[in-house]
Each structure stands twice: as C-alpha cells, then as structure tokens.
C-alpha positions as CSV (number, residue, x, y, z in Angstrom):
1,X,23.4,-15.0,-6.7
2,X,21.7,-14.2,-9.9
3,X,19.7,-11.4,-10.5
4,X,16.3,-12.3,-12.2
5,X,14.6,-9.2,-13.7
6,X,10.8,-9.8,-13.0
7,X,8.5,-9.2,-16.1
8,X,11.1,-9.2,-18.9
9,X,9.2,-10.0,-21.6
10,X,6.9,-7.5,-20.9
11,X,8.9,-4.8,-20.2
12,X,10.5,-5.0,-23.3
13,X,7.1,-5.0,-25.4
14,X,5.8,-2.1,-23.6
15,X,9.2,0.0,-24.1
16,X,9.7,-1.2,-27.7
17,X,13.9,-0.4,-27.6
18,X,15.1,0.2,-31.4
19,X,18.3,0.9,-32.7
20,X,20.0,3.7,-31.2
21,X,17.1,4.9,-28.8
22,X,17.7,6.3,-25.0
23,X,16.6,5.0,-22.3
24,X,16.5,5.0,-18.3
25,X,16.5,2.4,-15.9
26,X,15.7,4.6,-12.9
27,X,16.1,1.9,-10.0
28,X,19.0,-0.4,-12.2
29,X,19.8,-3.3,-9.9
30,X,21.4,-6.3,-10.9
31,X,21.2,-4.7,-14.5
32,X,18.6,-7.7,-15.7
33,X,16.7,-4.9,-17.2
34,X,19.1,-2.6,-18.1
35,X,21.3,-5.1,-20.4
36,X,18.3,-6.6,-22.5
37,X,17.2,-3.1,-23.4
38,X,20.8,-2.1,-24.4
39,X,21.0,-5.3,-26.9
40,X,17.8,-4.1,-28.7
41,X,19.1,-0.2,-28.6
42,X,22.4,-0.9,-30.5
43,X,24.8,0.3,-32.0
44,X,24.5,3.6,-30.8
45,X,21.6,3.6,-28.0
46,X,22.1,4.3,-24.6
47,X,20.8,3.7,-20.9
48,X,21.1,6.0,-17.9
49,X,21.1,3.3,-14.3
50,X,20.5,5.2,-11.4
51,X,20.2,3.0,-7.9
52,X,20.6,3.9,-4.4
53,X,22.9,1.6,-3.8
54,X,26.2,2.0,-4.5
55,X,27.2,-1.5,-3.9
56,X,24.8,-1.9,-6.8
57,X,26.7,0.6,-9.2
58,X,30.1,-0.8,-8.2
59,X,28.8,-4.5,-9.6
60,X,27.0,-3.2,-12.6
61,X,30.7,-1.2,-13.3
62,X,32.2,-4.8,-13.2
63,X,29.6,-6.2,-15.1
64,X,29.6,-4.0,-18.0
65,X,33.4,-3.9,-18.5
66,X,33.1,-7.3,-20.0
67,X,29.8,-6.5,-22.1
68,X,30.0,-5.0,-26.0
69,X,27.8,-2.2,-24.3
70,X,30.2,-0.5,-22.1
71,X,30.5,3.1,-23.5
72,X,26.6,2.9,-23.9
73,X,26.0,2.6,-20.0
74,X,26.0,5.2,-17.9
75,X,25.6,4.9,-14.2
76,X,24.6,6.7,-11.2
77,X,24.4,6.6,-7.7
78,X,21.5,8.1,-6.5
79,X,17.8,8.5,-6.0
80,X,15.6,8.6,-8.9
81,X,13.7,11.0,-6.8
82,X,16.3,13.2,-8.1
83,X,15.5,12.5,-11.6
84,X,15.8,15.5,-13.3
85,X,18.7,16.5,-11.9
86,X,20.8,13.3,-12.6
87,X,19.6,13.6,-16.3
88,X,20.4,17.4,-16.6
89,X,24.2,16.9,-15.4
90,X,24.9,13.6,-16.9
91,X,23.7,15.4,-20.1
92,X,21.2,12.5,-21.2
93,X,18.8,14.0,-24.3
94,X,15.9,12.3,-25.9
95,X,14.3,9.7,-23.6
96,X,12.1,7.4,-25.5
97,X,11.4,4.6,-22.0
98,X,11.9,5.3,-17.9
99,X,11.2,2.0,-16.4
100,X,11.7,1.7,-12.4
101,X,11.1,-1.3,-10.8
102,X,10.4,-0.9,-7.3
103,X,11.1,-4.2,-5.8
104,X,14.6,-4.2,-4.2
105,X,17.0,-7.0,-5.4
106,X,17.3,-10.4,-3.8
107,X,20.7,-9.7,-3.3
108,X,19.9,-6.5,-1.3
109,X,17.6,-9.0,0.3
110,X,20.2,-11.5,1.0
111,X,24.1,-10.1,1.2
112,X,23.3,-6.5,2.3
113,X,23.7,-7.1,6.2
114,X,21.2,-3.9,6.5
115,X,18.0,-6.4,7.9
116,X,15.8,-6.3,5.4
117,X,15.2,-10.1,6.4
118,X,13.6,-11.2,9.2
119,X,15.0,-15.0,8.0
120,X,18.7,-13.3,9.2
121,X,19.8,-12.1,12.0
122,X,21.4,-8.8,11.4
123,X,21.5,-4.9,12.4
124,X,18.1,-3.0,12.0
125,X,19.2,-0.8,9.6
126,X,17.0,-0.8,6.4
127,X,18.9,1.5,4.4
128,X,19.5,1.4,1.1
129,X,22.3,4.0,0.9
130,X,25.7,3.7,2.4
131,X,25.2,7.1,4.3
132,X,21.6,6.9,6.3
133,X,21.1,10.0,8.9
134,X,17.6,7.4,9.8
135,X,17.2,3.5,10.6
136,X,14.9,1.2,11.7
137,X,16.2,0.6,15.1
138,X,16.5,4.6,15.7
139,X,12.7,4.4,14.6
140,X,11.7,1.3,16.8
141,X,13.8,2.6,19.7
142,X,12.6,6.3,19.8
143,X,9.6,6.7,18.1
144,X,6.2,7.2,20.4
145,X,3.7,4.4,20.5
146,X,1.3,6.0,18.3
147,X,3.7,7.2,15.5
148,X,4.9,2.9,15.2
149,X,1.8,2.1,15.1
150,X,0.5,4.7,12.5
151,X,3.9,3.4,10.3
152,X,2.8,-0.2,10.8
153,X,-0.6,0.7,9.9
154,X,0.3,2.8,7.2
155,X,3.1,1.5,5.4
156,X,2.3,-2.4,6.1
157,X,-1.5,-2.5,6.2
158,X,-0.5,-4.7,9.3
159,X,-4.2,-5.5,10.9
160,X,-2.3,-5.6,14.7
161,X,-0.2,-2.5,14.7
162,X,-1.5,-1.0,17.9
163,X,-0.4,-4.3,19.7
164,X,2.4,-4.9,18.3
165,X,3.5,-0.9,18.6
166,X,2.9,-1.3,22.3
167,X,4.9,-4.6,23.1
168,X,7.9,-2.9,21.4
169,X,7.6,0.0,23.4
170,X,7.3,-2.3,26.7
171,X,10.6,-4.2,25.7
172,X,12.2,-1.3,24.6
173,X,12.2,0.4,28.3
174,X,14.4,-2.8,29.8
175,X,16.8,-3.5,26.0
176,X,17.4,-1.4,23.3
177,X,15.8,-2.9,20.3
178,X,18.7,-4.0,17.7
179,X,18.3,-6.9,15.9
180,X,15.9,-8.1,13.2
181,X,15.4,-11.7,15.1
182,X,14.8,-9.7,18.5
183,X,11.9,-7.8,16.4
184,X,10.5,-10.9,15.5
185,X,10.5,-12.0,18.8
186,X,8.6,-9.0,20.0
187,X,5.8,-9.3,16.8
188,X,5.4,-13.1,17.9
189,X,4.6,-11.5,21.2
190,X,2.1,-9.2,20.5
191,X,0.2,-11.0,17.8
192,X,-2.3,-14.2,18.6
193,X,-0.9,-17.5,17.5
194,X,-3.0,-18.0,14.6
195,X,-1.3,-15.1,12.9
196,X,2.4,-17.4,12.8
197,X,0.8,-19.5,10.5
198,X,-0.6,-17.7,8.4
199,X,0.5,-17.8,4.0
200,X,3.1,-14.6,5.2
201,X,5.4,-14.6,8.1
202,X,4.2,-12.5,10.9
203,X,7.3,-10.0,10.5
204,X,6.2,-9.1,6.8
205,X,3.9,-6.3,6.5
206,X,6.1,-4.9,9.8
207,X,9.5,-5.1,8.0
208,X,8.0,-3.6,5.2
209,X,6.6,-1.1,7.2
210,X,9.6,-0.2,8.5
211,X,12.1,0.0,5.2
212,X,9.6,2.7,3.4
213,X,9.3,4.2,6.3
214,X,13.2,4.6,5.8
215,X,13.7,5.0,2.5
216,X,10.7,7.6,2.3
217,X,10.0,4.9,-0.5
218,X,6.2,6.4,-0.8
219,X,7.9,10.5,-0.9
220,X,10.5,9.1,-3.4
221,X,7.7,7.7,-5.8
222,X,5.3,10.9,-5.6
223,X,8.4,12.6,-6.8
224,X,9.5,10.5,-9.7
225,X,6.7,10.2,-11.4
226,X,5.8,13.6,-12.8
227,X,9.8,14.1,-13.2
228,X,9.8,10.9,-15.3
229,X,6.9,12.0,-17.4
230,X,8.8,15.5,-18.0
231,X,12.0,14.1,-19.1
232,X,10.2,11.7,-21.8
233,X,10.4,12.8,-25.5
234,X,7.0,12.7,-26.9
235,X,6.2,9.2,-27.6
236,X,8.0,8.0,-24.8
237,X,7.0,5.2,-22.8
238,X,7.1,5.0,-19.1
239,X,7.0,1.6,-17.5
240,X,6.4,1.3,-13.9
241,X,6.8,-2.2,-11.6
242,X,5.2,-1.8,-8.4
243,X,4.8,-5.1,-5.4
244,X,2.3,-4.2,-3.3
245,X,-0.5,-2.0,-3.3
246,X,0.8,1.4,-2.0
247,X,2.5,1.8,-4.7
248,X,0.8,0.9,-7.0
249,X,-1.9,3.0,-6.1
250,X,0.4,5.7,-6.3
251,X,1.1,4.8,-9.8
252,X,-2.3,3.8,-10.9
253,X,-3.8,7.4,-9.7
254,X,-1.0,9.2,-11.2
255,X,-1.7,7.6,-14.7
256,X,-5.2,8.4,-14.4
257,X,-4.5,11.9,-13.7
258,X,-2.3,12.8,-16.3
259,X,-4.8,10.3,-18.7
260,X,-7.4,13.2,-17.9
261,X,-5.2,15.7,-18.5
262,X,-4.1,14.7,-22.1
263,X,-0.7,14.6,-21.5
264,X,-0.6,10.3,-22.0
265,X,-2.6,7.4,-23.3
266,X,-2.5,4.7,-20.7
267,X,-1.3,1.4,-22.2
268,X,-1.9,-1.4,-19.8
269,X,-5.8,-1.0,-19.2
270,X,-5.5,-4.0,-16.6
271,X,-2.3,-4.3,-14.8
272,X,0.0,-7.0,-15.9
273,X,0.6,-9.9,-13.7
274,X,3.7,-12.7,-14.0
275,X,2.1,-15.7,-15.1
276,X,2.6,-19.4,-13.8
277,X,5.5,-20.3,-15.5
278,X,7.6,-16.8,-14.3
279,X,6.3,-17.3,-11.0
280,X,7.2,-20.9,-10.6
281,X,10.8,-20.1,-11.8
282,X,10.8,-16.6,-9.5
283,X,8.4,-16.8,-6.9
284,X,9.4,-13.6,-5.2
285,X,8.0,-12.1,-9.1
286,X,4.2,-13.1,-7.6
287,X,3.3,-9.4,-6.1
288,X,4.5,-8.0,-9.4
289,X,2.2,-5.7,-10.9
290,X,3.7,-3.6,-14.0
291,X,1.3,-0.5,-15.5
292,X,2.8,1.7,-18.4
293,X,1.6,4.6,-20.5
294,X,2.7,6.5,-23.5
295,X,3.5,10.3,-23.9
296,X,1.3,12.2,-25.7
C-alpha cells in the first residue's frame, strides 16, 4: 500500500527546507513527509523520524537504503512525547522545522492486526507500540460504566455514550469483549437505527475514543508541543497536522499562548484545509487541518 502524505505542498511552504538545514519529522510514518524534505535539505541536511511504531522504522530502514539520502536519516523508535530526550542522545543540533502529523497511517489502519478498524475483524488492541502494558479490550472489559462513557464522551464527542457504555457493560457480564466486529455489534445495539446511517459509521467516534484513550494521544500532544518549540533554533518553524478537533484545539490554544507570550508569530491565521483535488485523490486527507508558527 502506498503511503500518501496529506498536505504536501503545504507542508513544504510552511517549513521552507534549504540546503543543508535540520529538520524533524516527529511522528515519520510511511516517510511521505520525511523524504520530500530531505530532497530540498541536500547535500548535507538532515531529518530526525521518530514513530511509535517500530514496524514503521523497520520499513523506513528498508526504504532509505535504496535512497541518495541514507546517511542524512536518522530514525527512532519512540514517542515524540519524549522529544527532548530523543534529540539530546541522538545528538541532533540546529532545528530549523518539527512537523508531526497526527493522523496514523493507512497502513497502521489496514495491515497492523491491532483493531483500529471496525471494517476488520481483529483483536481489540489499539496500540501503537509493540509492548502495550494497556488495550482497548482491557478498557472495555474492566473499566466501570461511568469511566467508558466519560472516554466515549470525551475522546469521541460520541452523542450516545451513556447507552452505548451501559450495553457493553451488560454483554460483558455473559462474554468477554474481544473483537472489533463484536464491539460493533454492541454499538449497533445501543444506538437507535437512524444513527447506522448516518455520513460516519456508528463505530467511529467510539474507536476513536478508544485508541487515544490508549495511546494517551491527548497527554502525548500537551507534552510535545512546548518540547518542540524548545528544541527549534530561532527562526524555526513548527508545523503541526491535526484530524479532528481535540487536537487541534490543543494545538490552536497552545499557539495562541505562546503568540501572547512573544516567543512565536503564528503563520497560518486560518487553518489550512486539503482542497478538492487532494481530497478526491486521498479522501481519508478531508479532516486534515495543518496550523504552523515561526520562532521568535
């Protein structure tokens, strides 16, 4: 499957790469990102990839071995909540661009196995690390009635989270919970028939409830942010994707902030949206929203 970086074009006017500039790709992915920016930062310029997934890092390694940019790409597998740290002992000076896209990859989406899909029917897991200590059936299967539905609520915006907290609690007392098709089931269950024919799939704002919940995606992103800012040489650009609107009210707040407090100019006064071409060639690039600022 190929990887289609959302917002290319974009990206790369807002970071402005030149010839033998540093930059960070703090959630890498398929690398879509990550390569362009190394093409406009040679001969000498290099990127720091973090990702989560190791799987990830493994295929970027495989990719880049055939690329003219292979000594210019250094990879990690983390999470770029641990920015600072990953830049102190991988030695990476003068920053001029962090961008973090926050989507997760249609091939984490697809191949993963981990149930981020409720279109296949595999093991609630939702992590995006090989080694997760929490998942989302040990959430769905032991968490109280009022704590799912706060996630739901929370996390998802999902307008039925009581009722659909209190069905999974009622099936969870006969079968433990462990499939993404069986928590589908149970949504259809508790929400009215209307709602399964709606523009989203019932299951949406529930699975998405359920992988920040997680991932601590909401935590991670509070963390990052001021990190990323620190790390940036003066003039630096930060570039942030967000797709849907908890994070990017995180972002949007955290610009502002730091706007009042003279430490950046913001550069996107309006967020930036995919148009209709991008969309009609990526539709998943629709929720997009990209805001990025410049340190001052």
């Amino acid at each position: 499957m190929n990887h289609i970086p959302v917002l290319q074009k974009e990206v790369l006017e807002f970071l402005s790469p030149k010839k033998d500039e540093n930059f960070i790709d703090a959630t890498i992915g398929g690398g879509g990102h990550a390569f362009e920016i190394l093409k406009h930062t040679a001969p000498g310029g290099k990127l720091l990839g973090i990702d989560a997934n190791n799987s990830a890092i493994e295929d970027l390694r495989k990719k880049s071995e055939n690329q003219e940019f292979i000594n210019r790409l250094i990879l990690v597998c983390d999470n770029f909540s641990n920015l600072q740290n990953i830049v102190a002992k991988s030695n990476f000076n003068s920053v001029r661009g962090v961008l973090a896209d926050l989507g997760f990859s249609s091939l984490e989406l697809e191949t993963s196995g981990r149930g981020f899909s409720f279109l296949r029917n595999e093991p609630l897991i939702m992590a995006y690390g090989e080694t997760h200590d929490l998942t989302a059936a040990r959430i769905l299967n032991n968490f109280s009635e009022k704590d799912l539905a706060d996630i739901f609520f929370k996390y998802g915006e999902e307008r039925f989270s009581r009722r659909i907290a209190k069905k999974i609690v009622e099936e969870r007392r006969t079968k433990e919970i462990t499939t993404t098709f069986e928590l589908v089931e149970i949504i259809k269950k508790a929400t009215p028939y209307f709602y399964h024919h709606g523009r989203l799939h019932p299951a949406t704002k529930v699975f998405q409830a359920l992988r920040i919940a997680v991932n601590d995606e909401l935590n991670n992103l509070d963390k990052f942010l001021p990190q990323a800012l620190n790390i940036l040489a003066t003039g630096g650009k930060l570039t942030i994707i967000s797709f849907h609107s908890l994070e990017d009210r995180i972002v949007k707040n955290f610009l502002k902030e730091k706007k009042q407090e003279g430490l950046i100019e913001i550069l996107t006064k309006k967020v930036i949206r995919p148009g209709d071409e991008e969309i009609a060639k990526n539709p998943r690039a629709r929720s997009a929203k990209l805001r990025a600022a410049i340190k001052i």
